[in-house]
mmCIF file as Biopython writes it, N, C-alpha, C and O atoms, coordinates in Angstrom:
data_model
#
loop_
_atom_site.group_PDB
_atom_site.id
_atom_site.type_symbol
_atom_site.label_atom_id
_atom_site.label_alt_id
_atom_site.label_comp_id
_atom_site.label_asym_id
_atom_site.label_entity_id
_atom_site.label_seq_id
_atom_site.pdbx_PDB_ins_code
_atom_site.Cartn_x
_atom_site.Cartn_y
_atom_site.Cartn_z
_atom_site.occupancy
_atom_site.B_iso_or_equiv
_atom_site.auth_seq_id
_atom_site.auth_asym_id
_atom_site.pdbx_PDB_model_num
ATOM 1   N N  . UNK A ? 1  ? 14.932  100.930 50.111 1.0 0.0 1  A 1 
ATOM 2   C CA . UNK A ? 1  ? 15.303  100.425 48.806 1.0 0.0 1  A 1 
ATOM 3   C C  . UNK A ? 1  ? 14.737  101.354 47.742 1.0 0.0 1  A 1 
ATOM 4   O O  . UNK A ? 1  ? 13.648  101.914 47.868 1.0 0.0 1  A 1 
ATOM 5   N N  . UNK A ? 2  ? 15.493  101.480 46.744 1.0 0.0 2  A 1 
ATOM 6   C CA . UNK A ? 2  ? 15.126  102.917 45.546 1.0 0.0 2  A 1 
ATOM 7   C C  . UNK A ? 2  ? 14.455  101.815 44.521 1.0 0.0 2  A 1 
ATOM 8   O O  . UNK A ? 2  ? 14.383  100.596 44.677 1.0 0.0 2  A 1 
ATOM 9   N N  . UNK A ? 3  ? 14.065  102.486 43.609 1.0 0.0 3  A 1 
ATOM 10  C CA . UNK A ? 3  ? 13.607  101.840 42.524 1.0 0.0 3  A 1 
ATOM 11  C C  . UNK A ? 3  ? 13.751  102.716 41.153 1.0 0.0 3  A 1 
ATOM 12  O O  . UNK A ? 3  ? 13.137  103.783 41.163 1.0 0.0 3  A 1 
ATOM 13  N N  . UNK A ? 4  ? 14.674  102.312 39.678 1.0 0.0 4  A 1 
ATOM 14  C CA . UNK A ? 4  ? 14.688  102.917 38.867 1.0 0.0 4  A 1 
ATOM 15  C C  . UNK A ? 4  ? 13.288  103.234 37.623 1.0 0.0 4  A 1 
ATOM 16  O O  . UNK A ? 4  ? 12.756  102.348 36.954 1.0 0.0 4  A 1 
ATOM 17  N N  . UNK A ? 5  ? 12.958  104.624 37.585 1.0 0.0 5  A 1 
ATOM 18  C CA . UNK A ? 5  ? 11.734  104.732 37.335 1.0 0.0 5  A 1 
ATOM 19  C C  . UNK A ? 5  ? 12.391  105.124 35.604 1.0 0.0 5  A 1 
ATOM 20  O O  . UNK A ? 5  ? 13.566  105.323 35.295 1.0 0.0 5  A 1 
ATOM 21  N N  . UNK A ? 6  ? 11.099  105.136 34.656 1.0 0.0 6  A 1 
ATOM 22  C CA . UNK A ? 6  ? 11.264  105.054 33.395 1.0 0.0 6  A 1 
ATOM 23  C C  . UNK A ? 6  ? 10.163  105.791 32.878 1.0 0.0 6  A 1 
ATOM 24  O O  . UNK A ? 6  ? 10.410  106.509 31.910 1.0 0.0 6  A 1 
ATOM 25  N N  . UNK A ? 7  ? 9.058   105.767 33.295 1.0 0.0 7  A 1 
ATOM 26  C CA . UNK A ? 7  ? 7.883   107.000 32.773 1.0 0.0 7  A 1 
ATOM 27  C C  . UNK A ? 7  ? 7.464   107.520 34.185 1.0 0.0 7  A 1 
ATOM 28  O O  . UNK A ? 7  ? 7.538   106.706 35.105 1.0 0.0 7  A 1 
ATOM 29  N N  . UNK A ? 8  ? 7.104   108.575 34.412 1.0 0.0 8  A 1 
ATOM 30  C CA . UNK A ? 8  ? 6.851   109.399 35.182 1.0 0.0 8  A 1 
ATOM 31  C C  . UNK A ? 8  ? 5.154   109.565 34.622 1.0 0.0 8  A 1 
ATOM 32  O O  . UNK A ? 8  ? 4.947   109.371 33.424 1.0 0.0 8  A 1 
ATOM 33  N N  . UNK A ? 9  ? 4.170   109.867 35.388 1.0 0.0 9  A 1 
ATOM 34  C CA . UNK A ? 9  ? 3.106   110.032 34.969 1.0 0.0 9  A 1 
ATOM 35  C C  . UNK A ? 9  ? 2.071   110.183 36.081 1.0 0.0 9  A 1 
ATOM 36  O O  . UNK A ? 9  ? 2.356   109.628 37.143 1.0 0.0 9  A 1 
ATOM 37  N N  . UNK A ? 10 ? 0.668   110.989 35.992 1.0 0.0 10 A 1 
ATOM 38  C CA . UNK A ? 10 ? 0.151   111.109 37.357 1.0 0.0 10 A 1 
ATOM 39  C C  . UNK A ? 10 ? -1.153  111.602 36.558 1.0 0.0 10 A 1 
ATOM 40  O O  . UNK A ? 10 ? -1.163  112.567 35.795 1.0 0.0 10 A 1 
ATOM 41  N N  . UNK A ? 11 ? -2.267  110.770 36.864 1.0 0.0 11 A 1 
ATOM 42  C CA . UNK A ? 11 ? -3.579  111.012 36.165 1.0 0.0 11 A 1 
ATOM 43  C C  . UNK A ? 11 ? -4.341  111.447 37.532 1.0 0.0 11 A 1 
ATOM 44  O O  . UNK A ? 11 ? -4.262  110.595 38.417 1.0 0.0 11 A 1 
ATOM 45  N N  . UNK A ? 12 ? -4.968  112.464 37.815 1.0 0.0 12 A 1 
ATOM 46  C CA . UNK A ? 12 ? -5.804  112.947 39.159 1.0 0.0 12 A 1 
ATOM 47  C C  . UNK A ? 12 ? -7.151  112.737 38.723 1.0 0.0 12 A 1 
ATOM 48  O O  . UNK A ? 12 ? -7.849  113.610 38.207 1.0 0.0 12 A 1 
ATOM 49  N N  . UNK A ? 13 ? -7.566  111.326 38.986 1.0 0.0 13 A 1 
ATOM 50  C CA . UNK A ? 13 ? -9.285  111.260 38.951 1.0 0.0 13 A 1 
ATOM 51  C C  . UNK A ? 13 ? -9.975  111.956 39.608 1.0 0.0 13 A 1 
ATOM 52  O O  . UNK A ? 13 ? -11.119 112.129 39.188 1.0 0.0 13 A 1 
ATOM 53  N N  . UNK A ? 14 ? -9.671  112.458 40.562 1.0 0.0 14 A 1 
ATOM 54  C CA . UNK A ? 14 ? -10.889 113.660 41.300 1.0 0.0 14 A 1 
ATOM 55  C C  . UNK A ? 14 ? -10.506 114.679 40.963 1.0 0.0 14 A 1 
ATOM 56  O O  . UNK A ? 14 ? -10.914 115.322 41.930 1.0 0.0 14 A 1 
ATOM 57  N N  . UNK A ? 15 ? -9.936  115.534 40.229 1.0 0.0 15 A 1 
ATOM 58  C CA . UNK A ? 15 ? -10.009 116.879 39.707 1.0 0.0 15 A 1 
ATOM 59  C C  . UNK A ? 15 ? -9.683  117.926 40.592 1.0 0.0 15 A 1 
ATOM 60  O O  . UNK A ? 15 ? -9.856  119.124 40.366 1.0 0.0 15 A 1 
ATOM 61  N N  . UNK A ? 16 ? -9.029  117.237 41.982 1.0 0.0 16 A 1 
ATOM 62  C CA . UNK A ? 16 ? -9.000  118.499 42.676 1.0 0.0 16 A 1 
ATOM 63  C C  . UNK A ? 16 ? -7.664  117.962 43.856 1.0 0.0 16 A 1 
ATOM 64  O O  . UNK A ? 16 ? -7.360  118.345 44.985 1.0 0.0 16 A 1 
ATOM 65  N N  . UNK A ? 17 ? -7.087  116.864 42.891 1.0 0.0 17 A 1 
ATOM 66  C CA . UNK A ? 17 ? -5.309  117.224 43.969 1.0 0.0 17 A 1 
ATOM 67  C C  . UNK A ? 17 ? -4.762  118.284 43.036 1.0 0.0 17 A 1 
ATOM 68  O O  . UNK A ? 17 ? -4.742  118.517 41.828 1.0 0.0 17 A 1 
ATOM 69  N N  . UNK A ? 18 ? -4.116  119.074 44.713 1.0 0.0 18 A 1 
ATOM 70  C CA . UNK A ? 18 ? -3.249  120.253 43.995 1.0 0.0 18 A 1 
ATOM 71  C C  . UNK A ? 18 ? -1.742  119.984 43.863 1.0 0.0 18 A 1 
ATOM 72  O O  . UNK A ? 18 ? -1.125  120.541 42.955 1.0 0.0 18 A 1 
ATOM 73  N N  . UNK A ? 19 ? -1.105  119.148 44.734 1.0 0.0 19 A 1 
ATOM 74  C CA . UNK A ? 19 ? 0.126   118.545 44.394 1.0 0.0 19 A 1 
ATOM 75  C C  . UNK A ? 19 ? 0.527   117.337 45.073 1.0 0.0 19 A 1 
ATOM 76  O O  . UNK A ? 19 ? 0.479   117.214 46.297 1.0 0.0 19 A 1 
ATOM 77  N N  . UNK A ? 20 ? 0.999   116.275 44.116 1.0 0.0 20 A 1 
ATOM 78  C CA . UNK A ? 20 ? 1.396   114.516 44.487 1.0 0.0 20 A 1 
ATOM 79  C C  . UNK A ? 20 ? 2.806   114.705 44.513 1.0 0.0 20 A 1 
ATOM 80  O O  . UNK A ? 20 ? 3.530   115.396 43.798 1.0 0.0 20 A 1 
ATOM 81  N N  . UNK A ? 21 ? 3.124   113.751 45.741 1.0 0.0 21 A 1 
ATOM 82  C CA . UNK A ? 21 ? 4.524   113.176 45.454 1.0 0.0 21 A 1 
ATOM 83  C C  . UNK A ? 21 ? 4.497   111.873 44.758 1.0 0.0 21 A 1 
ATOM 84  O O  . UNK A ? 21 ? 3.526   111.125 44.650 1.0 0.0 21 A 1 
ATOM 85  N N  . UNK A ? 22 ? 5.736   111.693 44.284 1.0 0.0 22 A 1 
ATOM 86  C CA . UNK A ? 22 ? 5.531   110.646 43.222 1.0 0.0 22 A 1 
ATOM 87  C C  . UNK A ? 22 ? 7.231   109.921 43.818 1.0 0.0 22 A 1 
ATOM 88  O O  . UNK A ? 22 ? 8.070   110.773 44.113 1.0 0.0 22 A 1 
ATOM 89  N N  . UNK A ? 23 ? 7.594   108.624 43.944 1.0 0.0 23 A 1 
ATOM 90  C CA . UNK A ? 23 ? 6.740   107.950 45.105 1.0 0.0 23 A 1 
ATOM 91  C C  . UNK A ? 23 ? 5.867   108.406 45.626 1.0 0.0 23 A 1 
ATOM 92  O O  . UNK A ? 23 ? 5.573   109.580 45.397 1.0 0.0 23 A 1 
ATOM 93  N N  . UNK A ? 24 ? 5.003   107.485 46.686 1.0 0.0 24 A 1 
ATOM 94  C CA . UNK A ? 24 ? 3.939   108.202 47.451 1.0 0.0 24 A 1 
ATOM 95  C C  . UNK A ? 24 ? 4.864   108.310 49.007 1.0 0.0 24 A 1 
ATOM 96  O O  . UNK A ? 24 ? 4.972   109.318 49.706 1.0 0.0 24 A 1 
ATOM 97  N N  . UNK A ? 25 ? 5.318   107.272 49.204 1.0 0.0 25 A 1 
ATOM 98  C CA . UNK A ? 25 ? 6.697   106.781 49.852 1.0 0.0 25 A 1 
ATOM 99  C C  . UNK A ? 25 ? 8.151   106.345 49.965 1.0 0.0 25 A 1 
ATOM 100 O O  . UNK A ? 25 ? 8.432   105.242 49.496 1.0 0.0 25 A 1 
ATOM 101 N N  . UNK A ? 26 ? 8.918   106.928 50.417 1.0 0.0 26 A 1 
ATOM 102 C CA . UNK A ? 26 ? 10.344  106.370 49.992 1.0 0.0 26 A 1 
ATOM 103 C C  . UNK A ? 26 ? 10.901  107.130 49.401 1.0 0.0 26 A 1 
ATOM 104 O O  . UNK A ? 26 ? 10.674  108.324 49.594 1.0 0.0 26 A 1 
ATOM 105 N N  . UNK A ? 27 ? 11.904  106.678 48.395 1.0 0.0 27 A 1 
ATOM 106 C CA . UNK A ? 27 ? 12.871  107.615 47.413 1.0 0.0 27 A 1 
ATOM 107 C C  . UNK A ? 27 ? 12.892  106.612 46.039 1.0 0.0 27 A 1 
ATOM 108 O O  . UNK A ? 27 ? 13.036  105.410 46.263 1.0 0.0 27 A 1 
ATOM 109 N N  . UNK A ? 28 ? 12.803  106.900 45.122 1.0 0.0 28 A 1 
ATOM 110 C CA . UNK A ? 28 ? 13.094  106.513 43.869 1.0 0.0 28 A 1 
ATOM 111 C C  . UNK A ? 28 ? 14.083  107.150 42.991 1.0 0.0 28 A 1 
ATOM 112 O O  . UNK A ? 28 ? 14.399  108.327 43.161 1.0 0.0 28 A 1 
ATOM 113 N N  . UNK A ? 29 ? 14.607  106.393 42.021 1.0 0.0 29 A 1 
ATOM 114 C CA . UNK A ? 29 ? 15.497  107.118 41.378 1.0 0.0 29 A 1 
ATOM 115 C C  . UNK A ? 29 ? 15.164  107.242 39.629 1.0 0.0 29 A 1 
ATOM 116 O O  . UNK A ? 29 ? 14.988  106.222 38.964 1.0 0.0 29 A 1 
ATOM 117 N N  . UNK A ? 30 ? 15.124  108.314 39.155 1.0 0.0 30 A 1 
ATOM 118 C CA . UNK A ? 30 ? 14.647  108.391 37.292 1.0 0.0 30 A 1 
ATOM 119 C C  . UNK A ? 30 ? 15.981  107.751 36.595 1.0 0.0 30 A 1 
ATOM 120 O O  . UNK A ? 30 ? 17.089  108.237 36.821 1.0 0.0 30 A 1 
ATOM 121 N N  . UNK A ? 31 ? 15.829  106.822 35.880 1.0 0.0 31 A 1 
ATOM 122 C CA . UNK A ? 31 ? 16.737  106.519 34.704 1.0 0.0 31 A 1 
ATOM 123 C C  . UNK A ? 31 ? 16.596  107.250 33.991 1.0 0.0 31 A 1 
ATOM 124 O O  . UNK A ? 31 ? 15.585  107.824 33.587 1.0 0.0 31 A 1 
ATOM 125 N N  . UNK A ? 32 ? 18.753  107.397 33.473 1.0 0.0 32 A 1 
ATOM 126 C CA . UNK A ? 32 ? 18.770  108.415 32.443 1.0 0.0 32 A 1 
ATOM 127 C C  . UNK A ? 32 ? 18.155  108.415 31.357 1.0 0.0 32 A 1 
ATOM 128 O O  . UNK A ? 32 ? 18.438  107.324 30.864 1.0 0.0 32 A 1 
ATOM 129 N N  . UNK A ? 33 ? 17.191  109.187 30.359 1.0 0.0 33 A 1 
ATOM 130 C CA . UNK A ? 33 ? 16.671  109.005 29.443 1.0 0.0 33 A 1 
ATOM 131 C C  . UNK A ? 33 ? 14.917  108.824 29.952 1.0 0.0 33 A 1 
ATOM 132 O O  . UNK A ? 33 ? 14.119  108.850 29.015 1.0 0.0 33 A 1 
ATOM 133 N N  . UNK A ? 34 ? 14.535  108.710 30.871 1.0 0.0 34 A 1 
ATOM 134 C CA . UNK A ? 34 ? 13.714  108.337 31.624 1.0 0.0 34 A 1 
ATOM 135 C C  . UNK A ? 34 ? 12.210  109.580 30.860 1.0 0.0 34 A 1 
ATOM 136 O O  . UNK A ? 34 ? 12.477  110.758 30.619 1.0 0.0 34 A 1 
ATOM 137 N N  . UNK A ? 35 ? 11.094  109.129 30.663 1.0 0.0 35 A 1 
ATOM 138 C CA . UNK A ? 35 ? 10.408  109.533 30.295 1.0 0.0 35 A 1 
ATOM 139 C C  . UNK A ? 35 ? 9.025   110.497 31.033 1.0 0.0 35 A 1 
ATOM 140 O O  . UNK A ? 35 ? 8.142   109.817 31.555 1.0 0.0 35 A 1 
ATOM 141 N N  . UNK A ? 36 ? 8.857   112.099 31.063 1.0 0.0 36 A 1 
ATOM 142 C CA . UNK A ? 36 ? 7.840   112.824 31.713 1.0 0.0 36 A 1 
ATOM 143 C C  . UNK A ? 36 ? 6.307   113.112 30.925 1.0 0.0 36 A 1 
ATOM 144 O O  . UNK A ? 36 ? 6.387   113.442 29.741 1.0 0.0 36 A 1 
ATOM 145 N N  . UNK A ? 37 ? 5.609   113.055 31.233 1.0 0.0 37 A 1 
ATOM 146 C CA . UNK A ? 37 ? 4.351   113.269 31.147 1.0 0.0 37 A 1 
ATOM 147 C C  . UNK A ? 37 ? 3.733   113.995 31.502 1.0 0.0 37 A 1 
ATOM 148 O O  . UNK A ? 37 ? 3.044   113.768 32.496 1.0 0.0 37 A 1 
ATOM 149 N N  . UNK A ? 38 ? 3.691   115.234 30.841 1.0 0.0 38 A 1 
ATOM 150 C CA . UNK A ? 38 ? 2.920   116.479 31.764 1.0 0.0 38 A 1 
ATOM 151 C C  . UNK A ? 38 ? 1.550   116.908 30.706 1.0 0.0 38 A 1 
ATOM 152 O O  . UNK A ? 38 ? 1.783   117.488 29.645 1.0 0.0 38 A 1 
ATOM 153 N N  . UNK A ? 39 ? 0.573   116.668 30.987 1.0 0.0 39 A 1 
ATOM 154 C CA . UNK A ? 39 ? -0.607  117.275 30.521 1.0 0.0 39 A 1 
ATOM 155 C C  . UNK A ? 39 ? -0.402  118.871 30.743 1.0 0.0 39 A 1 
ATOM 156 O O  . UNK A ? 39 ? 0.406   119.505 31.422 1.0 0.0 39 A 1 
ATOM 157 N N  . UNK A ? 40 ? -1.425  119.239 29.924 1.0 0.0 40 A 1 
ATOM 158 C CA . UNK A ? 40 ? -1.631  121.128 29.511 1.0 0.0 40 A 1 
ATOM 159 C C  . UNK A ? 40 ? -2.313  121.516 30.960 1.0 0.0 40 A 1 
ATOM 160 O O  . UNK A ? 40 ? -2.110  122.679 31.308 1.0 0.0 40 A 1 
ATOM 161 N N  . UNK A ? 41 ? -3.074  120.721 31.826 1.0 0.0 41 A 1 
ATOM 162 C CA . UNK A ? 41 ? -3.382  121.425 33.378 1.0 0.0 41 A 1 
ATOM 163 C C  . UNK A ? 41 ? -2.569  121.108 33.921 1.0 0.0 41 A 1 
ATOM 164 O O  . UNK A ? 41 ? -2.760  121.415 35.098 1.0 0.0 41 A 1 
ATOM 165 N N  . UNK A ? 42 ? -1.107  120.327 33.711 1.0 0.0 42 A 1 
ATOM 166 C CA . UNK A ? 42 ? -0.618  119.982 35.011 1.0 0.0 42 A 1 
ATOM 167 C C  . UNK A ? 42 ? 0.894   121.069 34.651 1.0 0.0 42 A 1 
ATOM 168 O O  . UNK A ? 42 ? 1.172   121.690 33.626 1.0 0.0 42 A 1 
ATOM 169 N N  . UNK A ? 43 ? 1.599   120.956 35.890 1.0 0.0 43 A 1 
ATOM 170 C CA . UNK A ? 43 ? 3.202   121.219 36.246 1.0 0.0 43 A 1 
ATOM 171 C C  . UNK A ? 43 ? 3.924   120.561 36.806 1.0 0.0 43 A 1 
ATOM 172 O O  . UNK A ? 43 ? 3.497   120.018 37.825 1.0 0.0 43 A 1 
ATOM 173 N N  . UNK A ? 44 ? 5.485   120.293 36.344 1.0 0.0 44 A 1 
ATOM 174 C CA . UNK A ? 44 ? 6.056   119.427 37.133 1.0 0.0 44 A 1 
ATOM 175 C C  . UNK A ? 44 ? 7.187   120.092 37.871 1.0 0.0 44 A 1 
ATOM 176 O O  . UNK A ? 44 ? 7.606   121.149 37.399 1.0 0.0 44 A 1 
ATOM 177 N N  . UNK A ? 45 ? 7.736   119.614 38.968 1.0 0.0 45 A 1 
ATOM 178 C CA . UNK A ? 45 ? 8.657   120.486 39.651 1.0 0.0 45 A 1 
ATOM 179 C C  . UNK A ? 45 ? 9.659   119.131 40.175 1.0 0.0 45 A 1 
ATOM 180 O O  . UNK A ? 45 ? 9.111   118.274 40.868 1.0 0.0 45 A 1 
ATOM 181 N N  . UNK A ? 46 ? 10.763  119.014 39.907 1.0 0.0 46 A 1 
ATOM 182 C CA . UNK A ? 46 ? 12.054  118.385 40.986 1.0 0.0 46 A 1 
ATOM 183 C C  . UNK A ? 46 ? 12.678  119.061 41.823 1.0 0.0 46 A 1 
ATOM 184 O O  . UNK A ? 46 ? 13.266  120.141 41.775 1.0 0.0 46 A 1 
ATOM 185 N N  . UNK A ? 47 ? 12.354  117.779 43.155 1.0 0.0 47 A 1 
ATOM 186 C CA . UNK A ? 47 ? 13.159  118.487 44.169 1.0 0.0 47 A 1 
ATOM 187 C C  . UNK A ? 47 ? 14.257  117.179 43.963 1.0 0.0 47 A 1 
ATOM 188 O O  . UNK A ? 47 ? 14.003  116.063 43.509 1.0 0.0 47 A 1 
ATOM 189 N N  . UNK A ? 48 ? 15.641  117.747 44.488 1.0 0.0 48 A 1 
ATOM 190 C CA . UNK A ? 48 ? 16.847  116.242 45.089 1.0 0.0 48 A 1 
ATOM 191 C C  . UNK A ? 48 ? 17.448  117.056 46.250 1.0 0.0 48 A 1 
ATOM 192 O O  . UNK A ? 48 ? 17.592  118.230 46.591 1.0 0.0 48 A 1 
ATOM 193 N N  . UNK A ? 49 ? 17.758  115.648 46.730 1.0 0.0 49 A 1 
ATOM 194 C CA . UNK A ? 49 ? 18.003  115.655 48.084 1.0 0.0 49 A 1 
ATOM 195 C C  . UNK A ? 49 ? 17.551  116.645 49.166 1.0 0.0 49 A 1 
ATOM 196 O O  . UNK A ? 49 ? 18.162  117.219 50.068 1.0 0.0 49 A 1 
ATOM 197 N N  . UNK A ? 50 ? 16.085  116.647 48.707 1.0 0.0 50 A 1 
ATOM 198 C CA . UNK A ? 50 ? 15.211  117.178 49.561 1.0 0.0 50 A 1 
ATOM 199 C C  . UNK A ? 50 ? 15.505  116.480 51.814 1.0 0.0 50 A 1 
ATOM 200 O O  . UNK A ? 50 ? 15.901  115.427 52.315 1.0 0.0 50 A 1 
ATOM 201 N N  . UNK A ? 51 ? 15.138  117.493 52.245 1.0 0.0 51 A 1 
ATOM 202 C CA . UNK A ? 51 ? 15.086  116.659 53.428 1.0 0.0 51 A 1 
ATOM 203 C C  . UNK A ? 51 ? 14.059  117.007 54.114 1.0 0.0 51 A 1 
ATOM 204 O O  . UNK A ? 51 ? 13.645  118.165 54.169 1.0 0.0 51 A 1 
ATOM 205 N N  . UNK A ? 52 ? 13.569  116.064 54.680 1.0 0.0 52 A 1 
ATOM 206 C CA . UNK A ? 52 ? 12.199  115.598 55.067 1.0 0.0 52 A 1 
ATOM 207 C C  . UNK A ? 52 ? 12.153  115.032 56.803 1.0 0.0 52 A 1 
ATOM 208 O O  . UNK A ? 52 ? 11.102  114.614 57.288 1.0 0.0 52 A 1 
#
């Protein structure tokens, strides 16, 4: 089951993940208009229809 996401966002309390998936599990889907959050240390990258 997907779930439509609306802010995107990823705070790393230990200072030392180098890259999250966001689900942690599953597949989700961004609504159009859907909102990113990237801090000045971070980067964001999309993959679709990645296969796994």
């Amino acid at each position: 089951m997907s779930e439509f996401i609306e802010v995107i966002e990823w705070l790393d309390q230990t200072g030392g993940e180098v890259i999250h998936r966001y689900p942690k599990e599953g597949s989700a889907e961004v609504k159009f208009g859907a909102q990113l959050v990237v801090r000045e240390n971070q980067a964001a990258i999309f993959f679709r229809n990645l296969l796994v």
